[in-house]
C-alpha angles and dihedrals in degrees: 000000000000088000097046089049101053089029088061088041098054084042088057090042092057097074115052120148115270100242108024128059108237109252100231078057105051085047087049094053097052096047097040091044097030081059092054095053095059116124088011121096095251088069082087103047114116110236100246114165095325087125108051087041091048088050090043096049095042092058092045091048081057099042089059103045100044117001107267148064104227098131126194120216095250086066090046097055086042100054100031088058090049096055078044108053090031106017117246096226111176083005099300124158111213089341102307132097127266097244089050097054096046091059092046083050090052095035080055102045091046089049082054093053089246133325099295092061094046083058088050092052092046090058103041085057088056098042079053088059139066130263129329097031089050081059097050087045100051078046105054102037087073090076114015091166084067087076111023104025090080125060092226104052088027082073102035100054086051090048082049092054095044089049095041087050089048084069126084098278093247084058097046100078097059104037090055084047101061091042088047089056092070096064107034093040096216136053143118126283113189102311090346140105111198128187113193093173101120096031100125107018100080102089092181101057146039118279113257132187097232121195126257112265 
């Protein structure tokens, strides 16, 4: 039932127009990312044009890997927390340039022997680690396609873990956490376990970061 949900979500996510967030996205961004940011300093930052510059740079993230600019939410999340945490100014992702990133990102899966391995490797390091990575990593083995079957998530969990290990190593664990979560919709951040499954296809209600089941 796990599959079919994040399957269908990915399938929805696939489609957005080509100029306009779609609204139930751009809800879903402030209040997912807006959760990870308690008890940080960012908990306090005004919203300004994250969004808009989230939404710009994903598509351009996907124009320049493979031709298009069909995003998926996982990129948008993504995308839209980095310009907000770092800033994205001309199109930069954590300061660096989009080409730059995207050779790093192929450099990196080819290292990893594909994506799947990279997905292997990803989890051996939390499981090497203490709570919650064990727990994310107990959690996400059960399905490593989720995060490497697929070109789009393939490159975007290996872009999580560079910019996680870029980080001071007591800091690496977390940050690739709460970018991990956008792709595998749920996992446990500190003492909590998030599922962020649903977050933007109920079109009848406000988004809600529910708890893992």
């Amino acid at each position: 039932m796990r599959r079919l949900l994040l399957t269908l979500l990915l399938l929805f996510a696939a489609a957005p127009a080509h100029a306009q967030i779609p609204p139930e996205w751009e809800a879903a961004a402030k209040v997912v990312i807006g959760d990870l940011e308690q008890g940080t300093p960012q908990a306090d930052k005004p919203w300004a044009q994250e969004t808009r510059q989230g939404w710009t740079l994903a598509r351009a993230w996907r124009q320049h890997n493979n031709g298009n600019t069909e995003i998926i939410l996982a990129e948008y999340l993504t995308f839209t927390a980095l310009c907000r945490e770092s800033g994205c100014a001309g199109n930069t992702i954590a300061g660096k340039g989009i080409a730059e990133r995207a050779a790093a990102v192929k450099s990196f899966i080819a290292e990893n022997g594909g994506s799947y391995g990279l997905a292997k490797a990803v989890n051996t390091w939390l499981a090497s680690l203490d709570d919650p990575s064990k727990k994310n990593a107990t959690l996400w083995a059960k399905d490593l396609d989720l995060s490497s079957a697929d070109f789009a998530t393939g490159n975007l969990y290996a872009l999580d873990w560079l910019l996680a290990r870029a980080r001071p190593p007591a800091e690496q664990a977390a940050a690739f956490a709460r970018l991990a979560l956008f792709i595998q919709g749920r996992g446990w951040i500190g003492p909590r376990c998030l599922d962020i499954t649903k977050i933007a296809t109920v079109l009848d209600a406000p988004p809600k970061v529910e708890t893992c089941q």
